[in-house]
Every structure is written in structure tokens, then in C-alpha cells.
VONU-255347 format. One line per 4 residues: number of its first residue (from 0); their letters; for each residue x, y, z of C-alpha. Coordinates in pm, 1 decimal. Example, Ala and Ser with C-alpha at 12.3 -4.5 7.8 and 13.67 -1.06 7.14 Angstrom:
<nodes>
0) AS) 1230.0,-450.0,780.0 | 1367.0,-106.0,714.0
</nodes>
This chain:
<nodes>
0) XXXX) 0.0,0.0,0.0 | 114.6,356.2,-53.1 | -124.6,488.2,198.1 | -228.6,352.1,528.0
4) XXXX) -448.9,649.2,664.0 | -659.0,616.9,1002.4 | -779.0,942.3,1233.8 | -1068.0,1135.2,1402.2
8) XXXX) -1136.8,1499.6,1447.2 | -1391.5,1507.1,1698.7 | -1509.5,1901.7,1668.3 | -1585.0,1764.4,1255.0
12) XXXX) -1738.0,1482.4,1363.0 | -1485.5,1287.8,1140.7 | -1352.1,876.3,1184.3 | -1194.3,786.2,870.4
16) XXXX) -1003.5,444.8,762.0 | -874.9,430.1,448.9 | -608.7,279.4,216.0 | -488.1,374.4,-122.8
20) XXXX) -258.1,144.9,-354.2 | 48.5,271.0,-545.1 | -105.6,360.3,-887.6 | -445.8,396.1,-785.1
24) XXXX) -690.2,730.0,-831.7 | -945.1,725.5,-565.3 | -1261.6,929.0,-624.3 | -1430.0,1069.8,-296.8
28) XXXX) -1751.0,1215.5,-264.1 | -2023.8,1267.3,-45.7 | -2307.8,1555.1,31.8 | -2119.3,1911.7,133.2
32) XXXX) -1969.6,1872.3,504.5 | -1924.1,1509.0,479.1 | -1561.4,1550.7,582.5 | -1412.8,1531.5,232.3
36) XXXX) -1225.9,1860.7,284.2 | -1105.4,1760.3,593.4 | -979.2,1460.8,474.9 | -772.0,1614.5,261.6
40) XXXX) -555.3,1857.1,505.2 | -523.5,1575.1,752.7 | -340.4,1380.1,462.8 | -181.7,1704.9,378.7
44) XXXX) -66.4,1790.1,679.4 | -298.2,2157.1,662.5 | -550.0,1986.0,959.5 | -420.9,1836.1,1283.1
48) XXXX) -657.5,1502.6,1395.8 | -690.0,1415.6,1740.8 | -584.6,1080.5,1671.9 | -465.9,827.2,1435.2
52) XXXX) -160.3,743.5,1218.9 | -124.4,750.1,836.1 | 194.6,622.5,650.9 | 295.8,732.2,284.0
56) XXXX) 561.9,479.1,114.4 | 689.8,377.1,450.4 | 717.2,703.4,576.5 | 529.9,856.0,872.8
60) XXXX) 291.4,1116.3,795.9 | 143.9,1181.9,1151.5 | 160.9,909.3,1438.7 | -64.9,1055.1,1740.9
64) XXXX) -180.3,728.7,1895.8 | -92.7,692.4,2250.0 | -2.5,1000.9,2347.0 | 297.1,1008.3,2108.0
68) XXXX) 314.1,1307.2,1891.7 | 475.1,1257.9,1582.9 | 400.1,1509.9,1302.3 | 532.2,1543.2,967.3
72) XXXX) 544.9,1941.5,832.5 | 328.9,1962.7,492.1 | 639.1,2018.1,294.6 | 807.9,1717.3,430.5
76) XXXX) 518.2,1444.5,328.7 | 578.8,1428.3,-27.1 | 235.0,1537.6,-115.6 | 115.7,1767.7,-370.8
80) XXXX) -247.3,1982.4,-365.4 | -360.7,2083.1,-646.5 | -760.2,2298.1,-624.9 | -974.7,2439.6,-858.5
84) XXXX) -782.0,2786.0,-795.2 | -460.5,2734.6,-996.0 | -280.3,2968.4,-686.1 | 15.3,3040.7,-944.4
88) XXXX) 277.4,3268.6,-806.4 | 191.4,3643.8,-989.9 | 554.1,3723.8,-980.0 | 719.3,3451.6,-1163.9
92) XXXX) 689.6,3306.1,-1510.2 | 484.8,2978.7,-1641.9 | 827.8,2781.0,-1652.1 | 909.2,2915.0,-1305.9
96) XXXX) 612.9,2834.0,-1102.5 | 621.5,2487.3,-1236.7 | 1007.9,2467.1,-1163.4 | 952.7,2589.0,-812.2
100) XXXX) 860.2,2257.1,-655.7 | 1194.0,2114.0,-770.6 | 1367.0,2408.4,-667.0 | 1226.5,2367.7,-339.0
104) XXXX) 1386.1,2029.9,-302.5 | 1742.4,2152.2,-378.0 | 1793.1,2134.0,-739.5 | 1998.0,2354.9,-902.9
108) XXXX) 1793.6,2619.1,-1136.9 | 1881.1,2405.4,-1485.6 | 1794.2,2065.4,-1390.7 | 1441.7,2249.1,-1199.6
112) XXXX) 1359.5,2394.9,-1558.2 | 1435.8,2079.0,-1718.5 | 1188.0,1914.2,-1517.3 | 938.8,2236.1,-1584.2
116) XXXX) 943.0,2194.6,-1916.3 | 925.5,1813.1,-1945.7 | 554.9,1862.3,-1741.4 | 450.0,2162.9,-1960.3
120) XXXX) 506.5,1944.3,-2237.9 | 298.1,1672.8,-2081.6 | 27.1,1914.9,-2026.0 | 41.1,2071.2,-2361.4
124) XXXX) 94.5,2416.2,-2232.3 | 496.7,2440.7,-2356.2 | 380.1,2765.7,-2560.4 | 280.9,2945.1,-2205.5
128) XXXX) 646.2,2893.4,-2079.5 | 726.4,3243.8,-2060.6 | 394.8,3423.7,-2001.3 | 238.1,3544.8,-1649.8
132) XXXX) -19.5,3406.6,-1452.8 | -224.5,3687.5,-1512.7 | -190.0,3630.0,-1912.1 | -347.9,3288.5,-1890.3
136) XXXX) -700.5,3188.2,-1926.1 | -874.5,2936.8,-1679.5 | -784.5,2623.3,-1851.0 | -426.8,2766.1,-1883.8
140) XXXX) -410.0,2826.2,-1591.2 | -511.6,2479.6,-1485.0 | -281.6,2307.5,-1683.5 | 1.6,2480.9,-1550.2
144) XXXX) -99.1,2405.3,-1180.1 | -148.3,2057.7,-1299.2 | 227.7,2057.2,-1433.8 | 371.5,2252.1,-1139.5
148) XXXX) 235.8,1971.3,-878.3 | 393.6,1691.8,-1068.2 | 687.1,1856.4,-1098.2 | 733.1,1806.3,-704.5
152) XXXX) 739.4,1402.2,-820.2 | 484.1,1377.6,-531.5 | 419.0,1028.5,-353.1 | 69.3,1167.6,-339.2
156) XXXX) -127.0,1369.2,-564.7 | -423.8,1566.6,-380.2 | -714.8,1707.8,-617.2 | -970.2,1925.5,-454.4
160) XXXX) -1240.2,1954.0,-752.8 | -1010.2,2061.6,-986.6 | -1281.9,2123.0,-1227.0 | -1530.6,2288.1,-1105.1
164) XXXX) -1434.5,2653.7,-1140.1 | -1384.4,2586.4,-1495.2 | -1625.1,2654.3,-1771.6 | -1786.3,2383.8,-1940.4
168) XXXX) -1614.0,2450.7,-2244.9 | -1285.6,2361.5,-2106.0 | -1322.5,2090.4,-1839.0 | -1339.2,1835.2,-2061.9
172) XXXX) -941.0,1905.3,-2243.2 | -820.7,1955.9,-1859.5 | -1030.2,1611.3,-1766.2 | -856.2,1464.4,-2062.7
176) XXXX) -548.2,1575.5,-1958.1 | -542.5,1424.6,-1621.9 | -693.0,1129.1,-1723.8 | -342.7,1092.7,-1914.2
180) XXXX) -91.1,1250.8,-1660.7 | -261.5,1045.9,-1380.5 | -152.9,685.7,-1522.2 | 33.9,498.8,-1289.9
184) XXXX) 7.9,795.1,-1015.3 | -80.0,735.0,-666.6 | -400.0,992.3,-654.6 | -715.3,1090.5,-424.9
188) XXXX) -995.6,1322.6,-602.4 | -1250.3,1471.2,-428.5 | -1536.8,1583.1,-684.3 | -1906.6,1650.2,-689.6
192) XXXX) -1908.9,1539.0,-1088.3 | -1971.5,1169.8,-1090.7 | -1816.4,1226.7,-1483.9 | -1504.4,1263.3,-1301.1
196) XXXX) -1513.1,1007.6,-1087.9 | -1602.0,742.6,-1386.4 | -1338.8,894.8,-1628.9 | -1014.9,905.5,-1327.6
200) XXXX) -1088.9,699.8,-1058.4 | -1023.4,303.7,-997.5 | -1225.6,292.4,-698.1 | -1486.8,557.4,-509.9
204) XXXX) -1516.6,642.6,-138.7 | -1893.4,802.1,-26.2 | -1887.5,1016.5,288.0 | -2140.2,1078.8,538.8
208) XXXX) -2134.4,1245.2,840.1 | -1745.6,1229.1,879.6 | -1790.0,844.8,801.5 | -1712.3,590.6,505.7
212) XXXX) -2072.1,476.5,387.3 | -2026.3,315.3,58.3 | -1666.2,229.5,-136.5 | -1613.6,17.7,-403.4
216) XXXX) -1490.0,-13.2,-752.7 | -1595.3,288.2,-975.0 | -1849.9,158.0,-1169.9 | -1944.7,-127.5,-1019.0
220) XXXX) -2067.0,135.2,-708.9 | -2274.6,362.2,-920.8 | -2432.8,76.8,-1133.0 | -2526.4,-57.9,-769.4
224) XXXX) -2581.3,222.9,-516.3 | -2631.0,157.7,-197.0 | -2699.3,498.8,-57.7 | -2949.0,784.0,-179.3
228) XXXX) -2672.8,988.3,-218.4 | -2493.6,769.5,-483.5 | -2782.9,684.3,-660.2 | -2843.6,1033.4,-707.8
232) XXXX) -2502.3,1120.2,-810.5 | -2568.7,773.8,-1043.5 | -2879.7,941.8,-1210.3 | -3127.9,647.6,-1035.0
236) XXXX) -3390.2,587.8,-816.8 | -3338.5,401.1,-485.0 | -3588.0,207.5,-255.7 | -3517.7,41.7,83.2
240) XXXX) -3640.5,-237.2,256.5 | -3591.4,-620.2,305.5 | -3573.8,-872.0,102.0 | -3854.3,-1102.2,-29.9
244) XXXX) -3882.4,-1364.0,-235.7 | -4006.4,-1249.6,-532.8 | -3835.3,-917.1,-465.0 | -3898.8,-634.9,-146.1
248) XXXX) -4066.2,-489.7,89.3 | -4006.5,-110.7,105.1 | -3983.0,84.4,444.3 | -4311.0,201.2,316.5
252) XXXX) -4467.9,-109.1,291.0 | -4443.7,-120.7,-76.2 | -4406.2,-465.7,-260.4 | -4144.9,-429.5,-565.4
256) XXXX) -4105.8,-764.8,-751.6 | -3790.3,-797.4,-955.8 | -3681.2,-1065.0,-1221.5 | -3300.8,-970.7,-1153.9
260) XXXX) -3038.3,-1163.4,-990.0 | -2924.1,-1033.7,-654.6 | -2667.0,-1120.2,-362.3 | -2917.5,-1067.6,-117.4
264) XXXX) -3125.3,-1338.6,67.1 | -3480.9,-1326.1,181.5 | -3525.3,-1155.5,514.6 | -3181.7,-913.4,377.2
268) XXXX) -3165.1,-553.3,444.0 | -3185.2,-444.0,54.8 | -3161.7,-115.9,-166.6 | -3374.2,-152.0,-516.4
272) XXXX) -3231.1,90.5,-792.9 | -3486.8,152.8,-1102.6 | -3371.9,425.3,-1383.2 | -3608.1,714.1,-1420.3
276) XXXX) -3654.9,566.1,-1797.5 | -3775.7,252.7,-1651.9 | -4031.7,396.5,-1456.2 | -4361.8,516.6,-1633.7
280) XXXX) -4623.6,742.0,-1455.6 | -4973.9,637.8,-1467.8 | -5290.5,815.1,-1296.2 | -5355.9,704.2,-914.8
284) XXXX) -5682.4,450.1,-1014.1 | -5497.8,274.3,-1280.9 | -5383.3,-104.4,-1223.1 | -5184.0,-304.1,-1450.9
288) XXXX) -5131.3,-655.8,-1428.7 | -4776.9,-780.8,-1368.9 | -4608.8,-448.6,-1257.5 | -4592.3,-245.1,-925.2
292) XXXX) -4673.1,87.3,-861.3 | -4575.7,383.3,-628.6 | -4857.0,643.1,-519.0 | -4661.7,922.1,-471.4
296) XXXX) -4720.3,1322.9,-520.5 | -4573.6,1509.1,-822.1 | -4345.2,1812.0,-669.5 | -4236.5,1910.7,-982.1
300) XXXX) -4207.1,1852.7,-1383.6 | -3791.8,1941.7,-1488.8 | -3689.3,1952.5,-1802.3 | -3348.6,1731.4,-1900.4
304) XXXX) -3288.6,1759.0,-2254.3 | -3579.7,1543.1,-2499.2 | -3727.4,1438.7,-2157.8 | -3913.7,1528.1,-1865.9
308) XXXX) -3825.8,1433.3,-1522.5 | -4161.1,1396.7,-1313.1 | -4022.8,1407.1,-954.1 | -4188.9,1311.9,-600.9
312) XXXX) -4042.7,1257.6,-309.0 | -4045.8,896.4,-347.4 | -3948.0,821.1,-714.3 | -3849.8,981.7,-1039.5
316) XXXX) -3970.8,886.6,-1391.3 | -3824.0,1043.4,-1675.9 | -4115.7,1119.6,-1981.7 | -4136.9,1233.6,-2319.3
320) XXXX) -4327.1,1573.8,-2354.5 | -4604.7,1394.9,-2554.5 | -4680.1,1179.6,-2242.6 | -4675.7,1447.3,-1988.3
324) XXXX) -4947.1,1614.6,-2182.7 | -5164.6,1361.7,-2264.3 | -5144.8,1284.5,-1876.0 | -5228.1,1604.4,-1793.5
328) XXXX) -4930.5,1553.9,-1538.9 | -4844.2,1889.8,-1335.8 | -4703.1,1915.9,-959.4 | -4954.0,1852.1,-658.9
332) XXXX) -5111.6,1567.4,-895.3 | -5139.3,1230.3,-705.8 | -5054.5,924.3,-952.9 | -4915.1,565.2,-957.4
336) XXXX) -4498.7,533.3,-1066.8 | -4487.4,201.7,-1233.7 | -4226.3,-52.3,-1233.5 | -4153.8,-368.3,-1389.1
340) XXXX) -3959.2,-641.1,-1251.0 | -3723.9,-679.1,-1539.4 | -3616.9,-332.1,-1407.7 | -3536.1,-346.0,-1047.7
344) XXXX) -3230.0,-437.2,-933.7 | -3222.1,-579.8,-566.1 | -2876.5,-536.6,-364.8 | -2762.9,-654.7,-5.4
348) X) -2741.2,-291.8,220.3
</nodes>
């Protein structure tokens, strides 16, 4: 493992255990004050836990167990940050703010720039070599931040959304660009784009509450959710309850039959997942044989592209325009979501 990483901060309500393999991009996400900010400095070295340990390669990053207070300085732990603020020094050049990190560890000026230019070439930003920070667009400027923390030939690359102050136009060269820089790189993203978690990351980590609540291979974990959270993030619906057999129980008292195979055994604590497309919205009297329905309350009708999503606070069913007309559908309407069972797909909590 590259890192081992265990520690609480009580006053953020945080317990993490985690581990990270050399080579491996871990996406985390979770709801805002989950405690994937937090995470971050603690690796860092920018927030002090109240106790744990975490080793990087071997070396100690903080070891506060016991009583014992070992602490590595941030510039010591062989980690890099980089944020969706490119924080490039105003004062120096392109090449020189990407050359700083190897200056910083004692290398004369030359062999620094050689290393500069190497990772501006990487990034496809050479051209920018002698401009100013201020003479750089957003993207630019992201690219060179990009270049200037693996320049530092971190153990451990840190990315705090690095997208998401960019315009749409852009993120996807500077996702593309990571995507290739990243190969091979020991690397922990947090992100609120579940695009970058399926185009970077081997494996994902959900937070709650300071807590790990879901992890698992990339998309494996969003093609089976097992919190709201995900499944939101995963564009699906999710249902809880326990396992039956021909399908569930909800929490609700709701029986959802599915056709699927599942891990779970009757009696289980289960989560169902259903894609909005699979679900079609039917008024509250009508019955069909052989599927399941959902009375629920429209709260509103959104549009998302060709489609409509009809939202309650239950379920989502994404309709063509046509068939929200001809059902009259509008919010405060009372009607009957529809499943089939070739749809739902049952998982073990």
C-alpha cells in the first residue's frame, strides 16, 4: 500500500479508515460537510486530527496514537495539492512556477527547468512557458498548476475539484489531460461530478457524516448504489427495505417484484435501484397486471434535454413531452410510478 491512513477529528465529527494502492486514483464524494475537505488537510498535513496514524511509502505522515506526537510538516510528506484555484505565483513566469517545486527540493535552477518543461510538455501548455499568470485563461491556468504539482514528483497527488471553477467549455481538455498525466500515479480526487469520478478513478469512497458509507470499484458502485446519495449522483432511483422472495418490501410497505439476480437473501436488508426511464407514470386509479406501482405526489415537472423528469419525493420517472401532456401531469397531482420487474435491481445494504 502507498497509503495507510486512520484518524478522528472530533469538533468535525470525522472517523476515517482508508487505504490507497500505489497507482491507484481514488474518487471521494459525499453531500457538502461530509468531511471530504477535511480529509484532505489531515493527509496534507494543513488539519491536525486528534488521533490516528497515516503512513505514505513507509514514511510517517502523523503518528498521534498513544499520546505520542509525531508530526510530519506539509512540505516534508511528499504530497502535492492541487484545487480548482490554480494559486500560481503572480511574480514569476509559467516555466518558473512549475520549476519551483523542484527548486524547493534543492535542485539547481537548470535541472528544476528541465523538469518544468518536461511537465508543460505533458500538459500541452509548452507555448505558455514564458507568459504570467495573469496572461493565462482558466484552462491555462489549470494546466500549468497541474504541471507545477507533478513537478514536485509527489508520492501523493491531492485534487480538490479541480474542475469545477472551470467553464464547461474547457473541463473536458483539462479532464482529458489528467486522465493521461494520472496513469500509474498514486491519486485521491474529491469531486461533486460523478463524470469525473467514472473517467479518473479506480475505486470511489462516499462520505457521510465524517464516516465511510459506501466504497467500491468505480463503476461497479454507481451501477449498484447503496446509498441515496450515490444513486443520485448515479442518475437512479433508490428504494429500501428487506428482502422477499419475489423481490422487497419497502420501508413504506411497498411490494417491488424484480426478475433480476441479486446477492441478497430473503429476510436481507436491501436497496432496489430503477432508472427514471424505466419507470412510467400512470394516474392514481390505474392497475396493470404484472407491474408495481408507487402512489406518490408530483413536486415538480424538470426539463433534461428530450425528456421530462416527473419528480416526487419517493421516485423519479423520466417522460417524453407527448406523455406528460396527454397525462395532464403537473405538480400537486397524485398518480401511480410504475415498475416492472425486469427493471429493479435488488442489492444486499
Amino acid at each position: 500500500m502507498t497509503l495507510v491512513f486512520s484518524a478522528t477529528l472530533d469538533a468535525r465529527g470525522v472517523a476515517l479508515d482508508l487505504e490507497v494502492a500505489r497507482g491507484e486514483t481514488v474518487a471521494v464524494l459525499g453531500p457538502n460537510g461530509a468531511g471530504k475537505s477535511t480529509l484532505l488537510g489531515m493527509i496534507a498535513g494543513l488539519v491536525q486530527p486528534d488521533a490516528g496514524h497515516a503512513d505514505l511509502d513507509g514514511a510517517v505522515l502523523f503518528d498521534l496514537a498513544g499520546g505520542r506526537g509525531r508530526w510530519t510538516p506539509p512540505h516534508a510528506r511528499g504530497v502535492s495539492t492541487l484545487t480548482q484555484d490554480a494559486d500560481l505565483f503572480p511574480h514569476l513566469s509559467v516555466l518558473e512556477n512549475v520549476a519551483f517545486g523542484a527548486r524547493s527540493k534543492g535542485l539547481g535552477r537548470r535541472r528544476a527547468q528541465e523538469i518544468a518543461r518536461h511537465w508543460l510538455d505533458e500538459v500541452e501548455a509548452t507555448e505558455l512557458a514564458q507568459r504570467r499568470p495573469s496572461e493565462l485563461s482558466g484552462g491555462q491556468a489549470q494546466r500549468v498548476a497541474i504541471a507545477r504539482a507533478l513537478a514536485a514528483d509527489p508520492h501523493l497527488l491531492l485534487l480538490d475539484e479541480p474542475l469545477s471553477a472551470l467553464d464547461v467549455a474547457v473541463a473536458p481538455t483539462i479532464r482529458r489531460t489528467l486522465l493521461r498525466v494520472l496513469r500509474e500515479r498514486t491519486a485521491i480526487i474529491v469531486t461533486h461530478d460523478v463524470l469525473d469520478a467514472l473517467t479518473l478513478a479506480d475505486r470511489v469512497i462516499v462520505l457521510s457524516e465524517g464516516r465511510i458509507v459506501e466504497e467500491g470499484p468505480t463503476r461497479a458502485t454507481f451501477a449498484r448504489p447503496r446509498t441515496g446519495f450515490t444513486a443520485g449522483l448515479a442518475g437512479l432511483n433508490l428504494l429500501t427495505g428487506i428482502r422477499t422472495a419475489e423481490g422487497m418490501i419497502t420501508d413504506a410497505g411497498i411490494v417491488i417484484r424484480s426478475t433480476l439476480p441479486t446477492d441478497a437473501a430473503v429476510h436481507d436488508r436491501v436497496v432496489a435501484t430503477v432508472r427514471p426511464g424505466d419507470v412510467a407514470v400512470a394516474s392514481a386509479a390505474t392497475t396493470t397486471p404484472g407491474v408495481d406501482r408507487i402512489l406518490a405526489t408530483v413536486l415538480d415537472l424538470e426539463p433534461r434535454g428530450d425528456l421530462i423528469r416527473v419528480r416526487s419525493d419517493t421516485i423519479s420517472a423520466d417522460l417524453a413531452p407527448a406523455e406528460v401532456a396527454d397525462g395532464d401531469l403537473e405538480p400537486g397531482m397524485r398518480v401511480g410510478y410504475v415498475l416492472r420487474p425486469e427493471t429493479v435491481t435488488i442489492t444486499r445494504a
